[in-house]
TORTI-402411 format. One record per atom (N, C-alpha, C): atom name; residue number from 0; residue in one letter; x, z, y. Coordinates in nm, 3 decimals, padded with zeros to 5 digits. Atoms other than C-alpha are relative to their C-alpha. Example, Ala and Ser with C-alpha at 12.3 -4.5 7.8 and 13.67 -1.06 7.14 Angstrom:
2
N:0:A:00.089:00.000:-00.119
CA:0:A:01.230:00.780:-00.450
C:0:A:00.090:00.000:00.120
N:1:S:-00.082:-00.006:-00.119
CA:1:S:01.367:00.714:-00.106
C:1:S:-00.077:00.073:00.109
//
This chain:
150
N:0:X:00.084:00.000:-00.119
CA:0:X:00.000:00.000:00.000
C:0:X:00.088:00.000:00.124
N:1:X:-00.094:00.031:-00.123
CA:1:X:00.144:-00.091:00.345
C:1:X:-00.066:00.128:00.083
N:2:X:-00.001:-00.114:-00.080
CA:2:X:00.234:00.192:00.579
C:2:X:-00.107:-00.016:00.145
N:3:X:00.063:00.015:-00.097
CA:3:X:00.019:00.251:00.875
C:3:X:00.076:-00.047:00.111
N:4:X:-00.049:-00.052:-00.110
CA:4:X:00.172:00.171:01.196
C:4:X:-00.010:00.037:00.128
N:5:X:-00.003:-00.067:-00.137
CA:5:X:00.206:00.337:01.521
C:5:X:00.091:-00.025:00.113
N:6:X:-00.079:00.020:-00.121
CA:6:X:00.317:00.225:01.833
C:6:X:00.011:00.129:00.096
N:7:X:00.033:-00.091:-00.109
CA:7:X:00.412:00.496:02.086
C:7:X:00.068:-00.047:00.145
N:8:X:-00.015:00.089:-00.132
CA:8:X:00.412:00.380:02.463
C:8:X:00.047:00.143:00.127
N:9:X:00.021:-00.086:-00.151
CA:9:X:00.559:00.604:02.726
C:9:X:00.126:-00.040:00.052
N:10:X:-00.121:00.038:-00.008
CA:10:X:00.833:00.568:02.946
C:10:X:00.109:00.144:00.030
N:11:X:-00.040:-00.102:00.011
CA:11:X:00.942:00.903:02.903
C:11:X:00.111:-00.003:-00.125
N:12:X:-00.038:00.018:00.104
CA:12:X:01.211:00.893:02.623
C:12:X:00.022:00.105:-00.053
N:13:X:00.021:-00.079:00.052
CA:13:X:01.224:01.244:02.562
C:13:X:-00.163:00.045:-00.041
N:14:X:00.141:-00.027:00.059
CA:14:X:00.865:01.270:02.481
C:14:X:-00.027:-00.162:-00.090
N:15:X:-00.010:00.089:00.092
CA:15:X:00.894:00.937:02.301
C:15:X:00.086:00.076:-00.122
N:16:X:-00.103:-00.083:00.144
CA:16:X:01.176:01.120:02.040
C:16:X:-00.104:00.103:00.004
N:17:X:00.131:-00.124:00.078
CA:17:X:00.921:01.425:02.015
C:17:X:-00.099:-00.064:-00.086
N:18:X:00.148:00.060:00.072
CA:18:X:00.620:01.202:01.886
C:18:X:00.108:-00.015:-00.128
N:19:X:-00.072:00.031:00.126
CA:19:X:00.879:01.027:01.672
C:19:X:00.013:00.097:-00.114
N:20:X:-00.070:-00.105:00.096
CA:20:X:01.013:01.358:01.544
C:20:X:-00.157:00.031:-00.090
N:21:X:00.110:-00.035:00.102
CA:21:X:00.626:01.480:01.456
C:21:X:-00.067:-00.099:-00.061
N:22:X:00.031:00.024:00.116
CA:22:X:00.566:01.172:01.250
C:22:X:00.083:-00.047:-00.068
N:23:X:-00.075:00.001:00.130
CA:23:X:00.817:01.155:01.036
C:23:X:-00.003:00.066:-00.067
N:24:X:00.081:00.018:00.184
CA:24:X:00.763:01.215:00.673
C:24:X:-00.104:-00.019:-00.017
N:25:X:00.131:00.022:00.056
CA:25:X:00.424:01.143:00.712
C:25:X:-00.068:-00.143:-00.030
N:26:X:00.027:00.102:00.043
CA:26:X:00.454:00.802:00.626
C:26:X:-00.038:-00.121:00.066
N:27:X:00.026:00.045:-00.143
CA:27:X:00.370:00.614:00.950
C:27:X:00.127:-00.068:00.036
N:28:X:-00.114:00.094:-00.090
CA:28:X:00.595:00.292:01.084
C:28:X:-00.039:00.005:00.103
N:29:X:-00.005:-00.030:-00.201
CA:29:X:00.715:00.409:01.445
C:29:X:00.057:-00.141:00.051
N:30:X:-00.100:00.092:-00.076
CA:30:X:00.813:00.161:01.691
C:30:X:-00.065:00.048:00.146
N:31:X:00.033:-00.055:-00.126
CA:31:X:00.817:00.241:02.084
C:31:X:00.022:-00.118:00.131
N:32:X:-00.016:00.063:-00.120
CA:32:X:00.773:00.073:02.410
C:32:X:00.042:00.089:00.155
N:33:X:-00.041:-00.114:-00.176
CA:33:X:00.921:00.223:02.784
C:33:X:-00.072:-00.052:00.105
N:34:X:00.097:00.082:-00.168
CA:34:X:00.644:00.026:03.033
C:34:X:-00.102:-00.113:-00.056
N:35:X:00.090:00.073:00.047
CA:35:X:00.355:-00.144:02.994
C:35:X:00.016:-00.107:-00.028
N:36:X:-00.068:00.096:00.033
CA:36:X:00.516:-00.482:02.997
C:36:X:00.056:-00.016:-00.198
N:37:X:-00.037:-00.029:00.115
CA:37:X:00.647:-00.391:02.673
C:37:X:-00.037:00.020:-00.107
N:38:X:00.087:-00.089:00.094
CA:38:X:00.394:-00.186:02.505
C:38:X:-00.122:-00.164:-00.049
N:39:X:00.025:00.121:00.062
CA:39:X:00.222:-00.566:02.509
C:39:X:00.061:-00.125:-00.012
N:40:X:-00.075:00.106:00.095
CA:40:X:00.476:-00.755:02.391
C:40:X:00.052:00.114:-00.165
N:41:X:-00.025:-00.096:00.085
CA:41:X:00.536:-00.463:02.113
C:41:X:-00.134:-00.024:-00.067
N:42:X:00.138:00.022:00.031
CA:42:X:00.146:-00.492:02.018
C:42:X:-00.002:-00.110:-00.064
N:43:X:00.032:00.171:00.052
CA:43:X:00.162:-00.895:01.942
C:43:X:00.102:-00.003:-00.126
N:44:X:-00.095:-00.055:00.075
CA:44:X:00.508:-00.785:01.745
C:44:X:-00.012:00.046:-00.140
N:45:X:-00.012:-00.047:00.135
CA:45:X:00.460:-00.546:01.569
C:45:X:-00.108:00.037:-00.082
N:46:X:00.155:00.029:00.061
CA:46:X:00.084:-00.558:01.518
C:46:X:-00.009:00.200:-00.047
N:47:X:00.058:-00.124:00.015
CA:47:X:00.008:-00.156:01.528
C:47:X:-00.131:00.000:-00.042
N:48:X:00.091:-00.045:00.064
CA:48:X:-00.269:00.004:01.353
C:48:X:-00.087:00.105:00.122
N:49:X:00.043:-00.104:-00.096
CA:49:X:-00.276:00.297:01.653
C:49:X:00.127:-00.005:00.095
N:50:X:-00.086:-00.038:-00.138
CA:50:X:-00.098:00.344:01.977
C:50:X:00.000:00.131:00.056
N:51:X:-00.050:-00.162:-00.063
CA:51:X:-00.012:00.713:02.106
C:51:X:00.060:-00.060:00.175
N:52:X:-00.021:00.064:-00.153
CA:52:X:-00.048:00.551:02.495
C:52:X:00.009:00.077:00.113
N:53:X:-00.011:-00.101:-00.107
CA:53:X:00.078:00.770:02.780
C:53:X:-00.109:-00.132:00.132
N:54:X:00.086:00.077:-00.113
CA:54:X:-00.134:00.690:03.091
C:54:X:00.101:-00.060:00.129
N:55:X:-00.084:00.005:-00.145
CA:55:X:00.147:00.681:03.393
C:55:X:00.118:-00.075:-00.091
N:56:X:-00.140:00.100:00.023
CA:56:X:00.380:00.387:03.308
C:56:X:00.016:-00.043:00.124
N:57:X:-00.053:00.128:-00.113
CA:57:X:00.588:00.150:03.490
C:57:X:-00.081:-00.146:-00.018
N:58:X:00.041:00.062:00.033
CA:58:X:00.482:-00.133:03.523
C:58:X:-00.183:-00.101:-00.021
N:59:X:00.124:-00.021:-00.010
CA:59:X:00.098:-00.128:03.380
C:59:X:-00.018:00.122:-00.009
N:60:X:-00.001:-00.144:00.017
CA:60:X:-00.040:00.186:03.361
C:60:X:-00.107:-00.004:-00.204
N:61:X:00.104:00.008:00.147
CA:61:X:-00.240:00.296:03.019
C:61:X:-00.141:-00.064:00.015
N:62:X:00.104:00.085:-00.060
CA:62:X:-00.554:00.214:03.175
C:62:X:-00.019:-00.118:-00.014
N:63:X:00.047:00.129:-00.013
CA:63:X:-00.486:-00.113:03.227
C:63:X:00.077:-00.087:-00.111
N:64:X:-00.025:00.046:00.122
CA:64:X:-00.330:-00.175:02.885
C:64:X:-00.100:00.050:-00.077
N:65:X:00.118:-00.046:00.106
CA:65:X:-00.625:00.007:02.696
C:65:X:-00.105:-00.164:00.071
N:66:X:00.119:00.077:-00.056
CA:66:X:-00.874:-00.254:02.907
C:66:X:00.039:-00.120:-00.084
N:67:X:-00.085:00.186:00.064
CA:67:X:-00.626:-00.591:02.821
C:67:X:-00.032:00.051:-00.146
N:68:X:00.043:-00.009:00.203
CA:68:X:-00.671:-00.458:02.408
C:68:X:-00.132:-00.019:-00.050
N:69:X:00.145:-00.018:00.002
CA:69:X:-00.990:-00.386:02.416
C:69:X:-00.102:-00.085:00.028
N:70:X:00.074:00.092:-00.015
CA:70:X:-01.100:-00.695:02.579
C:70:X:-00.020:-00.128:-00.059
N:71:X:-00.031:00.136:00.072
CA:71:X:-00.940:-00.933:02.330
C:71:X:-00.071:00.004:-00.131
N:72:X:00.068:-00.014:00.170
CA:72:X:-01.114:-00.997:01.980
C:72:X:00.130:00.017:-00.095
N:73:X:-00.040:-00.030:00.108
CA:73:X:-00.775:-01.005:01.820
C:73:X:00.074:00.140:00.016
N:74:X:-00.029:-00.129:-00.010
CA:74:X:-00.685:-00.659:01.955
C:74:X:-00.080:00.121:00.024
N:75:X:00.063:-00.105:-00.038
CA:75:X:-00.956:-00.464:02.030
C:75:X:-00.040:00.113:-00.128
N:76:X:00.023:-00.096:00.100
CA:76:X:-00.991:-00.296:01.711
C:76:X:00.132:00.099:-00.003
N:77:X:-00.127:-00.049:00.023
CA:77:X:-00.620:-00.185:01.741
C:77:X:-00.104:00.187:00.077
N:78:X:00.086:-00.103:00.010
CA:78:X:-00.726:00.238:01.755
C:78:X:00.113:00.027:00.157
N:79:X:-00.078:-00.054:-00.162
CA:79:X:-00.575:00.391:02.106
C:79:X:-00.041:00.189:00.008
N:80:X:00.049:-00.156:-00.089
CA:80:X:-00.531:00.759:02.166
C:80:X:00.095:00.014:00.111
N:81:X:-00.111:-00.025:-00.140
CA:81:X:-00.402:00.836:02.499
C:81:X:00.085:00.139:-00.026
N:82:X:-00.098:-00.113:-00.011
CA:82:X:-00.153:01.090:02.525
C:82:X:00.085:00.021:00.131
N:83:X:00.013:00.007:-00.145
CA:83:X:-00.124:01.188:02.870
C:83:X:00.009:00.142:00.049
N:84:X:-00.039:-00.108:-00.050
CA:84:X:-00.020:01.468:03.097
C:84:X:-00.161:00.064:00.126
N:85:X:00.078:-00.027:-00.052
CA:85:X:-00.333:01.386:03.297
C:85:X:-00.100:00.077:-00.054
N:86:X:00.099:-00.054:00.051
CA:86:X:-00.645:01.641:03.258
C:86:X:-00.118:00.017:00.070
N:87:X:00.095:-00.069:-00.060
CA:87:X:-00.861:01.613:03.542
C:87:X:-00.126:-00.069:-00.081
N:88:X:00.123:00.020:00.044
CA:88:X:-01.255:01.527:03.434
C:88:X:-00.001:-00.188:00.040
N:89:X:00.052:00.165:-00.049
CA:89:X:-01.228:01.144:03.630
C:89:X:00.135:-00.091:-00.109
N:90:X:-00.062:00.070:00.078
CA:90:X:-00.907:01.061:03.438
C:90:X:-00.071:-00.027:-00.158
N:91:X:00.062:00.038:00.115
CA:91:X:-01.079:01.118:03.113
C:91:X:-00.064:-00.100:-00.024
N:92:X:00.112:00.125:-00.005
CA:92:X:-01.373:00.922:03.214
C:92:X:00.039:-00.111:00.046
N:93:X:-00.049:00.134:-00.030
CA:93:X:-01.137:00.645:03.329
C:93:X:00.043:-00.041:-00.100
N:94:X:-00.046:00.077:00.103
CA:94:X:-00.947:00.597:03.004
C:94:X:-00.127:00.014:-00.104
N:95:X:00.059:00.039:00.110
CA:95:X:-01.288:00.636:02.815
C:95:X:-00.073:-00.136:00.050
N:96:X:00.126:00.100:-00.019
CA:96:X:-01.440:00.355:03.010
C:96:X:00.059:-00.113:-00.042
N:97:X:-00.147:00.075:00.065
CA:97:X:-01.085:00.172:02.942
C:97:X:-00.008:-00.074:-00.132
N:98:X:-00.008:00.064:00.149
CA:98:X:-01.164:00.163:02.593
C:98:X:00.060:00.086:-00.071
N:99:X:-00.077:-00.090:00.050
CA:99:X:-00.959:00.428:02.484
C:99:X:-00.110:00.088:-00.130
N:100:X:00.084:-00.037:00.087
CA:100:X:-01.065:00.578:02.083
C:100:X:00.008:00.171:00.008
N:101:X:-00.005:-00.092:-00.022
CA:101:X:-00.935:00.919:02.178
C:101:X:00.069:00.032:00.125
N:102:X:-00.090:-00.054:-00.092
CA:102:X:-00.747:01.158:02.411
C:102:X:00.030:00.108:-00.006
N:103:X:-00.088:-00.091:00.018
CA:103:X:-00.499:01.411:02.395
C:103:X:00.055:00.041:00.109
N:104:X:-00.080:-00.047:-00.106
CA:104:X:-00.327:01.628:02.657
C:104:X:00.139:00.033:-00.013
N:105:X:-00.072:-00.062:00.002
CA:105:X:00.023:01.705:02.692
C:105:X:-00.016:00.124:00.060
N:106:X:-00.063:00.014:00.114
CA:106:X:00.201:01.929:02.595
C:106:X:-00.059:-00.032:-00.112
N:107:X:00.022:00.037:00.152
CA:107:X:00.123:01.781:02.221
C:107:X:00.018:00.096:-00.048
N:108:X:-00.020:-00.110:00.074
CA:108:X:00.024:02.036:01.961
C:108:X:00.041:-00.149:-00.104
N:109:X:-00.095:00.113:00.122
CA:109:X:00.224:01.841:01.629
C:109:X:-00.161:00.002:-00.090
N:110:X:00.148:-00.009:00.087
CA:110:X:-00.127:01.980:01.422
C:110:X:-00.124:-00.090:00.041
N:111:X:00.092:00.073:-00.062
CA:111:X:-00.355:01.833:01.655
C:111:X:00.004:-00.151:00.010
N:112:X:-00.045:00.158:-00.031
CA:112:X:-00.166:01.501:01.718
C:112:X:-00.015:-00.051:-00.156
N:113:X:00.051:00.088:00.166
CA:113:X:-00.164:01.442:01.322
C:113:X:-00.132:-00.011:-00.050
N:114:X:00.147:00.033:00.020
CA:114:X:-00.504:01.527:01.278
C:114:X:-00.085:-00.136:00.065
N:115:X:00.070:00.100:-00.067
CA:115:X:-00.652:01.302:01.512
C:115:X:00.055:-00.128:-00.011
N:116:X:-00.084:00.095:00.055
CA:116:X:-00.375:01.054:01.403
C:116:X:-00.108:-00.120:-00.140
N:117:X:00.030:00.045:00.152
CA:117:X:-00.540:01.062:01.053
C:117:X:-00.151:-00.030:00.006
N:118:X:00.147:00.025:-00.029
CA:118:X:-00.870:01.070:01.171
C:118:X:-00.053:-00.162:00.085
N:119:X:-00.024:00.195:-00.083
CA:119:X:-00.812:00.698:01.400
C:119:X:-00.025:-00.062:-00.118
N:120:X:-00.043:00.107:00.065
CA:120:X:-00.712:00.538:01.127
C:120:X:-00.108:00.038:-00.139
N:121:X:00.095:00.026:00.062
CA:121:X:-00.959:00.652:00.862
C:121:X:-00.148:-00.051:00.033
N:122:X:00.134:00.067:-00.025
CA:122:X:-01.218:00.561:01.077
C:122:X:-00.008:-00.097:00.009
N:123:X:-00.010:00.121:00.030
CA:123:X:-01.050:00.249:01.152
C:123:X:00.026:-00.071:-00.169
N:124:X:00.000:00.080:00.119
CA:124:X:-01.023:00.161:00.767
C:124:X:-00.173:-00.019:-00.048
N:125:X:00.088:00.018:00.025
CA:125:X:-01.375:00.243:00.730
C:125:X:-00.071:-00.110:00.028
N:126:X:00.048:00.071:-00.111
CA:126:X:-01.455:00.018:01.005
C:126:X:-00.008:-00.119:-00.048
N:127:X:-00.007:00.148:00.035
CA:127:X:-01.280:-00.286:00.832
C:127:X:-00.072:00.006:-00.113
N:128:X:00.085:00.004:00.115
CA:128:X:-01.473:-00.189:00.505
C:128:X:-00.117:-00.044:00.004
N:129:X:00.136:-00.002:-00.030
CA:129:X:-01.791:-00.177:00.655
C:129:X:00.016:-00.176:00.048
N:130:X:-00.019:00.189:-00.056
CA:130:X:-01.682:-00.564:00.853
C:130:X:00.022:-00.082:-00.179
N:131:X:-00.073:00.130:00.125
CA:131:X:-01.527:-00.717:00.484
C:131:X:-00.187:00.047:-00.078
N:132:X:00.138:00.018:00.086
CA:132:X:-01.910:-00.591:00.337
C:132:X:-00.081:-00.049:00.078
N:133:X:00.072:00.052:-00.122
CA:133:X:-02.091:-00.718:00.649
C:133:X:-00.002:-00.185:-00.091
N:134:X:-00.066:00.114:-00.001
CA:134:X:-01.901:-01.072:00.577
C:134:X:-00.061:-00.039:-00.152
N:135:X:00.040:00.060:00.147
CA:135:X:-01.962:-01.088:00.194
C:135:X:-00.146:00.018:-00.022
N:136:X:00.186:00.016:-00.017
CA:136:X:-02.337:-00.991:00.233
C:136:X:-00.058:-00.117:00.056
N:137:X:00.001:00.097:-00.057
CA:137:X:-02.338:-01.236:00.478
C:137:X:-00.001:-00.179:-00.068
N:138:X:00.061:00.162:00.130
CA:138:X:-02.248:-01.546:00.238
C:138:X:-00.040:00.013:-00.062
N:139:X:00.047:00.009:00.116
CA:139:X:-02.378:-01.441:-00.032
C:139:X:-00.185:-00.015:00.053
N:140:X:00.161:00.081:-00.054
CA:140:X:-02.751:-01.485:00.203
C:140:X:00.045:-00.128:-00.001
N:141:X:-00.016:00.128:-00.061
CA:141:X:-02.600:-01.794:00.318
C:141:X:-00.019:-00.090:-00.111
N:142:X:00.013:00.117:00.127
CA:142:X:-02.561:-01.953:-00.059
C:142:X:-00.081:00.036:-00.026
N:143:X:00.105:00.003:00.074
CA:143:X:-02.854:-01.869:-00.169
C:143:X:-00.109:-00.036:00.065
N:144:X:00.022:00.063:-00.094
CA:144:X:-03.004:-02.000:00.149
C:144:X:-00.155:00.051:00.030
N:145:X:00.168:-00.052:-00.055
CA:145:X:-03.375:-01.967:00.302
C:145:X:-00.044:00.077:-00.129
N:146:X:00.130:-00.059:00.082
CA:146:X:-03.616:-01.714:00.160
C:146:X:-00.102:-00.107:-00.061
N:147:X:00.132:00.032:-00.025
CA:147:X:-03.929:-01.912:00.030
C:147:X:-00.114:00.113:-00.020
N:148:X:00.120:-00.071:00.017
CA:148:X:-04.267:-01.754:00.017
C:148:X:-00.077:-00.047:-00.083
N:149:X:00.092:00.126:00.147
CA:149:X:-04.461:-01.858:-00.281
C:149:X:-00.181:00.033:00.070
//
């Protein structure tokens, strides 16, 4: 089974090596971006599963990289938790309008950040389960074609 992976976006590089540090051994391919510029050319790359997206970059900010993912069909499923120093009540409601699937405050608890880690991505597998039975329900009406009514 192929590893999950996780992009983490900040341009902080000591809080980039912390995330790193709390997922390792848990099975999770890291790769990191330092500015929004980056974080979507890193995305097309290395094709993440979830992003750990600080809000205050160079560059773009999280904001306006959660919006660009979110608005594309071949990225918007990609899962996004922000991870962000911001906490007032309007930032929240800016990265949820963003698109953003969660949000986290720094400092990062390591318990909290894996949980909600594991929780993205099972919801996103569900997600594609529920789409690949959508799809095969789907032809299997299609070949067998109109109802009649006797």
């Amino acid at each position: 089974m192929a590893k999950e992976r996780v992009l983490i976006a900040d341009d902080n590089t000591v809080n980039v090596e912390l995330l790193e540090t709390y997922l390792d051994g848990y099975g999770y391919e890291t790769a990191t971006a330092l500015d929004g510029a980056e974080t979507l050319q890193m995305v097309k790359s290395f094709r993440p599963n979830l992003i750990l997206l600080d809000i205050m970059m160079p560059k773009m900010s999280g904001f306006e990289i959660c919006d660009v993912l979110k608005s594309q069909p071949e990225t918007k499923r990609i899962m996004i938790l922000m991870v962000t120093a911001l906490t007032e009540l309007g930032d929240i409601e800016r990265a949820v309008a963003a698109g953003c699937d969660d949000y986290i405050s720094k400092p990062v608890n390591k318990a909290e950040l894996l949980k909600r880690i594991e929780n993205l991505l099972k919801l996103q597998s569900v997600t594609d389960e529920l789409m690949r039975l959508r799809k095969y329900i789907d032809r299997m009406e299609d070949s067998y074609g109109p109802k009649r009514s006797d």
